[in-house]
Structures are given as C-alpha cells and as structure tokens.
Steps between C-alpha positions, in 0.01 A plus 500: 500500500740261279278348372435498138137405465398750811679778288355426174140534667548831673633627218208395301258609740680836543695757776190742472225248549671348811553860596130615444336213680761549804698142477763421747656229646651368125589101508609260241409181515645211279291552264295792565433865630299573804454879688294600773321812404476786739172670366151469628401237359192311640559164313864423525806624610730234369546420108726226387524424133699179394649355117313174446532214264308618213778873524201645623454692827259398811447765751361459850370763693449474868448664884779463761416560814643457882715202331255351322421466068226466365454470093198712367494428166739348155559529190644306274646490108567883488725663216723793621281744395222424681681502818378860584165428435515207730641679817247770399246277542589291783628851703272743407717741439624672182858390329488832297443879575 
C-alpha cells in the first residue's frame, strides 16, 4: 500500500488488532483502508474504513459472498480511538487479548 491515508489508518488501528481478529487481504483505497477478515465472524467479513470531510473516519462493514457485497451496517463521525470499539462491535470479535 502507497498510500498515505490507508497507512495512517492501519497504523492507528494497529498490527495486533488486525492480527487478533485474522485480517487479510489489506487494500488502500484513495482515501481509505478496507481488509477482509479471516475469523468467524457471523456478521461481516469485510471492513472498510474511509477519511471523510469532517477528518473523521466512516467504516462499513459488510458480507462478500460468491461475487456478491452486501453492506450490513455504518458508521459514521468516528475519532481514531474509537475505531477498535467499532470493528468490535460490528465483528464480534475482540481487538485485544
């Protein structure tokens, strides 16, 4: 990834918590971050968080599957630090040990 804004949110979201909740599949976007997450989780298994207007984040979480995308749920306005909580939520998995 080369890009600055993808690198700036994986940072902030952190190497561990990707690690813990199994993501793979890393992508920048122009102005985002987006991972698929390898896990079993029952709600989503695709999380894309993007830099909006307001230098706040908006993350999407959705289901891929044979080819298709479907978005289960948003949210919007989110500082960095309560990125965590929001993939905990929206994943139901833990971002900690």
């Amino acid at each position: 990834m080369t890009n600055q804004i993808a690198n700036t949110i994986k940072d902030q979201i952190g190497a561990g918590t990707l690690f813990i909740i199994g993501a793979k599949d890393l992508m920048g976007f122009e102005n985002g971050f987006g991972f698929k997450i390898m896990k079993n989780s029952k709600k989503v298994n695709f999380v894309k968080i993007t830099l909006n207007g307001k230098d706040l984040y908006d993350a999407e979480y959705g289901w891929y599957y044979s080819y298709k995308y479907t978005v289960r749920s948003t949210e919007n306005d989110l500082y960095e630090d309560m990125l965590r909580g929001s993939i905990e939520r929206n994943t139901e998995l833990y971002t900690s040990l």
